[in-house]
N, C-alpha and C positions, 0 to 999 in steps of 0.2 A: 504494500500500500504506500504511494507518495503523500508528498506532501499536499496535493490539491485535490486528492481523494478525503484526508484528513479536513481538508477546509471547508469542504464540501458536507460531510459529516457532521464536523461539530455546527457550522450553519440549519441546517437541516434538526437537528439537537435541540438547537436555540428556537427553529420556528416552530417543534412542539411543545417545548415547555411553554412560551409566547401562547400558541393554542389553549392550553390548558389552564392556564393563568386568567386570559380572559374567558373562559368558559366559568372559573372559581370565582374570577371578580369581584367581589360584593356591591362594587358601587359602577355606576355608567362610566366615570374618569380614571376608572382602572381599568377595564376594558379600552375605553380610548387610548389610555396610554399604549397598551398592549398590540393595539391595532398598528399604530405609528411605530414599534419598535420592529414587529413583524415587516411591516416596510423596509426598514430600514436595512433588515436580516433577507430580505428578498434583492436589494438591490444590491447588497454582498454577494449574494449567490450569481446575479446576472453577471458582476464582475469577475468572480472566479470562475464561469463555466466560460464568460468571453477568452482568457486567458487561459484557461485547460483546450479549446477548442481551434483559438486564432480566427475566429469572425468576431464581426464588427455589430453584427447583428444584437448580439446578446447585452450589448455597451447601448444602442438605441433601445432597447426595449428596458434595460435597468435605469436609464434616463428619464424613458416618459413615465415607468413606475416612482419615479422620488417626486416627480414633479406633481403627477397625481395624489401620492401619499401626502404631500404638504397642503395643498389642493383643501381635500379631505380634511385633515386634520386640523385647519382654519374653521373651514362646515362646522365642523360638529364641536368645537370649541365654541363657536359661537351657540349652537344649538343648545350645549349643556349650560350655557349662561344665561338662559330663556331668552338673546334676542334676535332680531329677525335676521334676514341674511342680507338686507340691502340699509341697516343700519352703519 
């Protein structure tokens, strides 16, 4: 096993504990949080499969997921503060 099998792994690791965490959540802003680290641990993985594989592909697609995940996690930041989305 290399080392970008191992990175791969422990990413993978980290996005079901992340899974399981917000499924235990107790409160909506611990899932949120959960949500956005899960992101974060996705657009890790775009980067190490872009680099285990040599496309470029995997580098656009972990791009438009951060940009998204931030996206999101404005939404619903706003949302769990009860205001509207065009305040």
């Amino acid at each position: 096993m290399n080392a970008m099998d191992l990175l791969l792994a422990g990413l993978l690791l980290g996005a079901a504990l992340c899974l399981w965490r917000a499924r235990a959540g107790p409160t909506p802003a611990d899932r949120a949080v959960c949500v956005d680290i899960l992101g974060i641990l996705m657009v890790g993985f775009c980067a190490v499969l872009s680099a285990r594989t040599g496309r470029d592909l995997y580098l656009a697609v972990g791009l438009s997921w951060a940009l998204l995940s931030f996206v999101g996690s404005l939404a619903l930041a706003k949302h769990l503060e009860g205001r509207r989305f065009d305040d």
